[in-house]
matplotlib code that plots the C-alpha trace (Angstrom):
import matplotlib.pyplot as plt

x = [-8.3, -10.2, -12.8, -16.0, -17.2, -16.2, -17.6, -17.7, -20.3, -22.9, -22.1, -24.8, -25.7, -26.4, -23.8, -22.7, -19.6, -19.4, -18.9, -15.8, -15.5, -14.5, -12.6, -10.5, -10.9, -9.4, -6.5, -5.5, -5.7, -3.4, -1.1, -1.0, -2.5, 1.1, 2.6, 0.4, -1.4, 0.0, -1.3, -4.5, -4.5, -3.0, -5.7, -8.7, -7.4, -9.5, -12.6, -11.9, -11.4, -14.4, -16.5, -16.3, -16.3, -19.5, -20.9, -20.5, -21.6, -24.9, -25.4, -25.3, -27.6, -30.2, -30.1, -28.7, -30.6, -27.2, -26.9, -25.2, -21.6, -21.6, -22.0, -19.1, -16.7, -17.1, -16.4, -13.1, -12.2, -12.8, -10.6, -7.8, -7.9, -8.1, -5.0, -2.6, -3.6, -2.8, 0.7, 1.3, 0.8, 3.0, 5.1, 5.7, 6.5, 9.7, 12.9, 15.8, 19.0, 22.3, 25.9, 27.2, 28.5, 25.4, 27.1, 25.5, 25.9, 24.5, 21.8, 21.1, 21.2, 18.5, 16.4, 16.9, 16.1, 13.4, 11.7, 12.4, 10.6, 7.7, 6.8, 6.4, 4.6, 3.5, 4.8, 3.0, 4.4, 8.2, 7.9, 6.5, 9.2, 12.5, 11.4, 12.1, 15.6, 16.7, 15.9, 18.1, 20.5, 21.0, 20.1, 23.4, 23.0, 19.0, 17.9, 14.0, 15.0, 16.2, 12.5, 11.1, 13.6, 12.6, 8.8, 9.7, 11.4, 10.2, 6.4, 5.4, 7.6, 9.1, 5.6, 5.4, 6.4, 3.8, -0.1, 0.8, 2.8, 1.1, -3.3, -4.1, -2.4, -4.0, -7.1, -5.9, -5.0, -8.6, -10.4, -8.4, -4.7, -2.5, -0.5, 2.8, 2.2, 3.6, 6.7, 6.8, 5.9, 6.7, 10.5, 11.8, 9.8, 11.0, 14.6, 14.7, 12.5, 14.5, 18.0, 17.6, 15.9, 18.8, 21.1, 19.9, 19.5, 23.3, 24.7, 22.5, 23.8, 27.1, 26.7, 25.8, 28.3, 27.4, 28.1, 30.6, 29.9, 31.5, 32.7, 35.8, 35.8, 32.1, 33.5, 36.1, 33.7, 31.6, 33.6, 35.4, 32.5, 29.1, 26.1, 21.8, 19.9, 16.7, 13.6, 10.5, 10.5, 7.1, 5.8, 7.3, 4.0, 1.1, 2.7, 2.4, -1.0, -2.2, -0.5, -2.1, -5.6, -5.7, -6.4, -9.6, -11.7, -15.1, -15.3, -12.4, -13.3, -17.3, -17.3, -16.4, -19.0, -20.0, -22.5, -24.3, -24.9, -26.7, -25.7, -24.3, -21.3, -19.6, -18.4, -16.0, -15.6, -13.7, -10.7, -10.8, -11.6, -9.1, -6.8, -7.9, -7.6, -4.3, -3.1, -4.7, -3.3, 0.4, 0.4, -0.8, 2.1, 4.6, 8.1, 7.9, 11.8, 10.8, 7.8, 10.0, 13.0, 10.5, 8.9, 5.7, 2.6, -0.8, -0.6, 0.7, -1.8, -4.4, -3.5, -3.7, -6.9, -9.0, -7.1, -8.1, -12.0, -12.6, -9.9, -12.4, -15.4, -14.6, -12.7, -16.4, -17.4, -14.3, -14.0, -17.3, -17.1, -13.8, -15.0, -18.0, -15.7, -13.4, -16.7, -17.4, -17.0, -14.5, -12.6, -12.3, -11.2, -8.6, -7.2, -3.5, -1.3, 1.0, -2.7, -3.6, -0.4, 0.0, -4.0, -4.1, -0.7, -1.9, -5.4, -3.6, -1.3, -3.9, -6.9, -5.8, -4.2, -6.5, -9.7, -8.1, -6.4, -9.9, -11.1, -8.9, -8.8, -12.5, -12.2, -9.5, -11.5, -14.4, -12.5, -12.1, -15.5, -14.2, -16.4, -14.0, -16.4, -15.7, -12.5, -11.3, -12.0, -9.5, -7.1, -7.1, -7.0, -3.6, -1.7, -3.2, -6.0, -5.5, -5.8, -5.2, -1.9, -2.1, -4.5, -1.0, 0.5, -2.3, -2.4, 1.2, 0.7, -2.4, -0.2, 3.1, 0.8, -1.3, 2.0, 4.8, 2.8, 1.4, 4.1, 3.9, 2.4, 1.6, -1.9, -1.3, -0.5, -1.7, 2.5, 3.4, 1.3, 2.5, 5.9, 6.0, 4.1, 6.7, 9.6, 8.1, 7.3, 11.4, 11.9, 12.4, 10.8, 9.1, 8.5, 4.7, 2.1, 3.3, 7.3, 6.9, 5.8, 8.0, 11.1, 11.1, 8.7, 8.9, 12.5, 13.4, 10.9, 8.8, 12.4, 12.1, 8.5, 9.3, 12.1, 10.0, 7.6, 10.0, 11.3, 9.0, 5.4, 6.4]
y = [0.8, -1.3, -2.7, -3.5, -6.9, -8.9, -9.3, -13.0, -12.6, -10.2, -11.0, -9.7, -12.4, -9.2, -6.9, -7.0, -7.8, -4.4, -2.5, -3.3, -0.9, 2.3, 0.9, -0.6, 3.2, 4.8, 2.4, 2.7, 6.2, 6.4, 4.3, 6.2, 9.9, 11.2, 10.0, 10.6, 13.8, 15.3, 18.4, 17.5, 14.9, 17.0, 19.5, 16.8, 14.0, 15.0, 15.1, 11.7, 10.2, 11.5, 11.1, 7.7, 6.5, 8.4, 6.9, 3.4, 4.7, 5.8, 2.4, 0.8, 3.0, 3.7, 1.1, -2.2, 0.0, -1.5, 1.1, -1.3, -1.7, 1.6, 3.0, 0.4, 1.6, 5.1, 4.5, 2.6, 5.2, 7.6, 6.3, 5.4, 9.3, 10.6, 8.1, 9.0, 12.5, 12.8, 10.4, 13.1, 16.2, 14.9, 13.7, 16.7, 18.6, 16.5, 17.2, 14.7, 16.0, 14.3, 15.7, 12.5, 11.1, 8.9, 5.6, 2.7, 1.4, 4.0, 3.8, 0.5, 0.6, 3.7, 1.1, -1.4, 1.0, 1.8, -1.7, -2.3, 0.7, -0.2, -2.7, -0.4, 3.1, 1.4, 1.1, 4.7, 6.4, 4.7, 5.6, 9.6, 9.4, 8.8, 9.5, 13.2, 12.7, 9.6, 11.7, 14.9, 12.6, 11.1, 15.0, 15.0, 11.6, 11.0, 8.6, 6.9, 3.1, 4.6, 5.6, 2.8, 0.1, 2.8, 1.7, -1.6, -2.0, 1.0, 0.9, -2.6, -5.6, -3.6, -4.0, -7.5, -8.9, -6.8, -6.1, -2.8, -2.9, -3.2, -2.8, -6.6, -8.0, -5.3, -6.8, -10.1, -9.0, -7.8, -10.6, -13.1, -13.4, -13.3, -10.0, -11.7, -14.7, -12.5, -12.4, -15.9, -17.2, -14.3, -13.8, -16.0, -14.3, -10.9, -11.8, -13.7, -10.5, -7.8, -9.0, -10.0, -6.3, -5.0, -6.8, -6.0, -2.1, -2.4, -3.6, -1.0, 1.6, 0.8, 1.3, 4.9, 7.0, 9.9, 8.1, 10.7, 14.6, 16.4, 19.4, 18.2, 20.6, 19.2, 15.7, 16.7, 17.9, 15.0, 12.4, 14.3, 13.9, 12.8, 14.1, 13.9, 17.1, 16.6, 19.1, 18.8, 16.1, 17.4, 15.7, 12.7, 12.6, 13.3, 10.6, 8.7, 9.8, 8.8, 5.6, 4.7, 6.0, 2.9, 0.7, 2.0, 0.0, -0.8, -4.4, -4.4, -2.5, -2.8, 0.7, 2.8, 4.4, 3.7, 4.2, 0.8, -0.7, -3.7, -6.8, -6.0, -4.2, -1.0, 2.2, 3.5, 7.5, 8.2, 7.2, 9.6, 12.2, 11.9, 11.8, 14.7, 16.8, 15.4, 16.2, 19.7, 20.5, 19.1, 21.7, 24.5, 23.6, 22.7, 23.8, 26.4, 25.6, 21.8, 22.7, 24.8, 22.3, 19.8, 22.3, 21.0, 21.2, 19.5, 18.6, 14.9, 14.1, 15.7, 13.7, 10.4, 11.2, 12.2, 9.3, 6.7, 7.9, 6.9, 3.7, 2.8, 3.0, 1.7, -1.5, -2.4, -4.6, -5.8, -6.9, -8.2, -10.3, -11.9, -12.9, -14.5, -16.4, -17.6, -18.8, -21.5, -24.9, -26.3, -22.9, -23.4, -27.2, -25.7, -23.8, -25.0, -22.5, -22.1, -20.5, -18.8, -16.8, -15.8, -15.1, -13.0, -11.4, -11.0, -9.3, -7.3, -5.6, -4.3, -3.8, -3.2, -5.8, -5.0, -5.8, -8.5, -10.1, -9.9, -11.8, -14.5, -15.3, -15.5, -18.0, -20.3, -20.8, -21.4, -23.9, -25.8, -25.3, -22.2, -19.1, -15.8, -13.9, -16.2, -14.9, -18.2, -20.4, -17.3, -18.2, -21.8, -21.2, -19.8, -22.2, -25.2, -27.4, -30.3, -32.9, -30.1, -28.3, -27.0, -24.1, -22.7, -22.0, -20.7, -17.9, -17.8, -17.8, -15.5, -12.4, -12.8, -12.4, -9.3, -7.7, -8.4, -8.0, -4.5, -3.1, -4.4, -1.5, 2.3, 0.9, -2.2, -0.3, 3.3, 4.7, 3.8, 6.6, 9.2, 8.4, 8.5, 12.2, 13.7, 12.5, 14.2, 17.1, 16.7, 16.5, 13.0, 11.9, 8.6, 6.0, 6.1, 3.2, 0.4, 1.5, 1.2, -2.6, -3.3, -2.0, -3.1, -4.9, -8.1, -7.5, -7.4, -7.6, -11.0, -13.0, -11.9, -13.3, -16.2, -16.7, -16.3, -19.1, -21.5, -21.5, -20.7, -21.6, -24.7]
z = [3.1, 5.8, 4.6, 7.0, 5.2, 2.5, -1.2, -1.0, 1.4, -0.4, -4.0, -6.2, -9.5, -11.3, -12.0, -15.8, -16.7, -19.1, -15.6, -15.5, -18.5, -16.3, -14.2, -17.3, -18.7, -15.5, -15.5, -19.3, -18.8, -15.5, -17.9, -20.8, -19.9, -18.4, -21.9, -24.7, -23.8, -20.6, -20.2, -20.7, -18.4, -15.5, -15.9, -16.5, -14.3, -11.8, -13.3, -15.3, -12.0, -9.7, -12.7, -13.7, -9.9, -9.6, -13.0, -11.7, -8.3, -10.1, -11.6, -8.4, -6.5, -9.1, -11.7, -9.1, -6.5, -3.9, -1.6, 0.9, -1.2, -2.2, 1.2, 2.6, -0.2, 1.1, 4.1, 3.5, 1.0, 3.5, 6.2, 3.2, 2.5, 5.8, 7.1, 4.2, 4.0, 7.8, 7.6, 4.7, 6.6, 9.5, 7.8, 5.9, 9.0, 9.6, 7.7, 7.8, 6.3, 6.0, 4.6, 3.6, 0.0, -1.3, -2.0, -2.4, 0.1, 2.2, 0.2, 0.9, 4.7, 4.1, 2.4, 5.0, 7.7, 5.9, 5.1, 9.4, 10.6, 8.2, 10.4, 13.6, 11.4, 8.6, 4.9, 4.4, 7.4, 6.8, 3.0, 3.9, 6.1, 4.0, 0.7, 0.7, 2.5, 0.2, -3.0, -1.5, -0.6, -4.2, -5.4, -7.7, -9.0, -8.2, -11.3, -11.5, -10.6, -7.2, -6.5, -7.9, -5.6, -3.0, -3.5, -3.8, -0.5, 1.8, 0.5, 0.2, 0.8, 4.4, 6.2, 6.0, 9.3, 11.5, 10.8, 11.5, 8.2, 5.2, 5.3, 4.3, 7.3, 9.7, 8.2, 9.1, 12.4, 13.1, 12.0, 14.8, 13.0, 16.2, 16.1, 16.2, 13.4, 11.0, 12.6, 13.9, 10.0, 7.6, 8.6, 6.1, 3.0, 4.2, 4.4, 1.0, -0.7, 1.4, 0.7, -3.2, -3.4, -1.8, -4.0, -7.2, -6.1, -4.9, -8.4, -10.2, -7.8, -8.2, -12.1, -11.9, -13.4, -11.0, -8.4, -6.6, -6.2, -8.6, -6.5, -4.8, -2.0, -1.0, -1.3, 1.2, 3.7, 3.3, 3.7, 6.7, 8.6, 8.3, 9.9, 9.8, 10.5, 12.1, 12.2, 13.8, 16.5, 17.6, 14.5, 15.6, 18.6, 16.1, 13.7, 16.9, 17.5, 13.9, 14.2, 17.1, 16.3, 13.4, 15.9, 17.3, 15.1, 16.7, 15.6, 17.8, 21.0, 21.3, 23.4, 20.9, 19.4, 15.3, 12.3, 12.0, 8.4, 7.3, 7.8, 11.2, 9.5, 12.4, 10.1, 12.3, 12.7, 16.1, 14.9, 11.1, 13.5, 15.7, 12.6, 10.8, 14.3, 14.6, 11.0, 11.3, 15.0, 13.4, 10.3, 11.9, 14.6, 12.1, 11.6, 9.2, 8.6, 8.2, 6.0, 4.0, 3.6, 2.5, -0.2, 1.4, -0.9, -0.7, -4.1, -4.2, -1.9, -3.7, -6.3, -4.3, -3.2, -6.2, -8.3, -5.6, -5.7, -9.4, -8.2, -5.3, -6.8, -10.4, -9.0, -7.0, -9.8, -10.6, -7.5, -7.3, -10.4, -9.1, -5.4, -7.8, -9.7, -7.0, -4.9, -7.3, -6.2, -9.0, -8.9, -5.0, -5.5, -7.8, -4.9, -4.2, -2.0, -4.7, -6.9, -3.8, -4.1, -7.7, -7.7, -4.5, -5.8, -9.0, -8.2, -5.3, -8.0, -10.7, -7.6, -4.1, -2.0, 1.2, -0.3, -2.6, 0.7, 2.4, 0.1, 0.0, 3.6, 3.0, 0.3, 2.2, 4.6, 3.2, 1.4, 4.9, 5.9, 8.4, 9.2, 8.3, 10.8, 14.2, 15.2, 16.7, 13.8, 12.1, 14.7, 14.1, 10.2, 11.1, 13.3, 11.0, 11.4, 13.3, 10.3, 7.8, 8.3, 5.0, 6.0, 7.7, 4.5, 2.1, 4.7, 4.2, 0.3, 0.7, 3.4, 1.1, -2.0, -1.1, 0.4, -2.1, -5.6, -4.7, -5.4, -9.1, -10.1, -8.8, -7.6, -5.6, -2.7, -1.4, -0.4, -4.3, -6.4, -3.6, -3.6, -7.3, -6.9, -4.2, -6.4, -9.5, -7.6, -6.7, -10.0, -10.7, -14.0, -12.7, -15.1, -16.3, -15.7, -18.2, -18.3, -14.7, -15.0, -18.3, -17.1, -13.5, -11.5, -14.4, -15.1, -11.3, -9.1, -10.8, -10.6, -6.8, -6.1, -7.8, -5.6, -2.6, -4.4, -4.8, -1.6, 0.8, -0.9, -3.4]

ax = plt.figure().add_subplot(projection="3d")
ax.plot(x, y, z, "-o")
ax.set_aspect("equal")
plt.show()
């Protein structure tokens, strides 16, 4: 999810344009497997995925003869698995419980808690976090648009105002973005996005007809007095631990050790280690009450993680073919902030808004005659050049892109296919691919970005 370089730099002049064939393939059939041939999809997904991520792996290494991308997109899928598995298995470990009627109002102030604390654990940790709670909250009156304004708000546009929010800014962060710019210059986006999200979610909520429990007596007791439950505050430290592991990156701190690649590229493994001894020493500690309570299972996260192998290496070219076409000089001239953020936004909901963010910063500043690799000239990039001010806001355009759009569909961001897993493991029928799209991120969410456009990028 971090990745070490960026395309731009090391675009190849031949890849073919018919590679993008699997990853096209892998997408169509996240969209449409779950709808037109279930079972054989839930049996076969698996296979599909690994083995088209391993065909176009095999083109690169033996008919390309790259080894250098191939070996950089394992290693940021392997730190995107290892950090979501272990959020997962902590997070799994705590059990949140309230006796309380769901209003919606209630709901919303879970959602707002939720999109704050994304800032300080991350929009994966926040949406591990409150998504089993929020769905056993709503239990009698649990419907799919509550998920989906749940991955809306908790799993993408939440994390905007820290780099320890969302990936793309943490990318930003370690190439020379100051921590705190994204509060000092994204606070206006996230208000606008947070409270029109909320808004909408309220006036939907208010429309469900199940709005009250049915069973008076319970109604009594809940509105008497209302109360949280809380199991496994031990989990609470390795979620901590996890947390704070993301930040030993060695490009960062020069003294931890690292796997050297060409090109001067640091593959960092302290901190997956750390990590995966963190997540094992936190289930084998684990509330067995909390574990229980959560009907904890490994397989969402399975899921996640052989889905997003074919994902990572299947997108390669695609993303690839796009830095190639974005390098160009009249494509570059073409750049406007107002194009950097429906392209970045775009790209970051059909790809993945890390790599797709990377690349854009790239771009911008190339576009200014900036170096993305001297942490300073990143810096200045940010506060505005001198004579250029403008530089300001196409990093604006380029963190609101990458953050808000990946939650246009279940693969712009890594929290959205898992929370759509643990509610259908709940027993939430979540939309599919396209429904997902069609029936809410253009009906409600698109009116939302444009929104932010208008009035903070136009």
């Amino acid at each position: 999810m971090l990745p070490a370089t960026v395309l731009l730099a090391s675009t190849p002049p031949d890849v073919p344009g018919f590679l993008i064939a699997p990853f096209a393939l892998l997408i169509g059939l996240i969209a449409t497997g779950p709808i037109f041939f279930p079972t054989f999809w839930h049996h076969q997904f698996k296979t599909i995925s690994v083995g088209l991520g391993l065909l176009v792996l095999g083109y690169y290494l033996f008919v390309l003869h790259d080894t250098h991308l191939p070996i950089e997109t394992l290693a940021e899928y392997a730190s995107f698995a290892i950090l979501l598995s272990s959020l997962y298995i902590a997070a799994g470990g705590i059990y949140i419980n309230a006796n309380a009627n769901a209003t919606p109002l209630i709901n919303v102030g879970i959602l707002l808690f939720g999109a704050v604390i994304a800032n300080v654990i991350g929009t994966t940790g926040a949406s591990l976090l409150l998504i089993r709670p929020f769905i056993r909250l709503n239990n009698h009156r649990i419907k799919p648009y509550q998920v989906v304004f749940f991955i809306f708000i908790v799993s993408n546009v939440g994390g905007l105002l820290t780099p320890l929010g969302d990936p793309p800014l943490f990318i930003g962060f370690l190439k020379g973005v100051p921590f705190f710019w994204t509060m000092q210059h994204l606070l206006s986006p996230w208000v606008i996005a947070i409270s029109a999200l909320c808004i909408i979610f309220y006036i939907l909520d208010s429309r469900n007809k199940e709005a009250f429990i049915p069973n008076a007596k319970v109604r009594a007791r809940n509105e008497a007095k209302t109360e949280f439950f809380f199991t496994g505050k031990r989990n609470l430290i390795w979620l901590a631990v996890i947390i704070g592991a993301t930040f030993l990156n060695p490009v960062s701190y020069e003294w931890l050790p690292y796997i050297p690649l060409e090109g001067g590229v640091k593959v960092s493994f302290v901190r997956e280690i750390i990590q995966l001894s963190a997540a094992f020493l936190c289930f084998k500690f684990a509330s067995r009450t909390a574990l229980n309570g959560n009907h904890f299972s490994f397989d969402p996260i399975l899921e996640v993680v052989f889905l997003f192998f074919g994902i990572f290496f299947t997108m390669m070219p695609a993303l690839q073919l796009s830095a190639e076409l974005a390098s160009s000089p009249e494509f570059a001239a073409r750049l406007t902030p107002s194009v950097f953020y429906w392209v970045t936004g775009t790209l970051s909901g059909v790809l993945d808004n890390a790599p797709t963010y990377a690349n854009f910063l790239s771009l911008g500043m190339a576009k200014y005659h900036l170096n993305y690799a001297d942490p300073n000239q990143v810096q200045s990039f940010a506060y505005g050049l001198g004579q250029t001010p403008e530089t300001l806001l196409v990093l604006e355009a380029i963190s609101i892109g990458a953050v808000l759009f990946g939650a246009m569909t279940y693969i712009g961001n890594g929290p959205n296919f898992m929370v759509k897993a643990i509610a259908e493991q709940a027993g939430v029928k979540m939309p599919p691919f396209f429904q997902y799209m069609f029936k809410y991120s253009l009906i409600y969410l698109l009116p939302v970005l444009a929104l932010v456009w208008v009035l903070v990028i136009l």
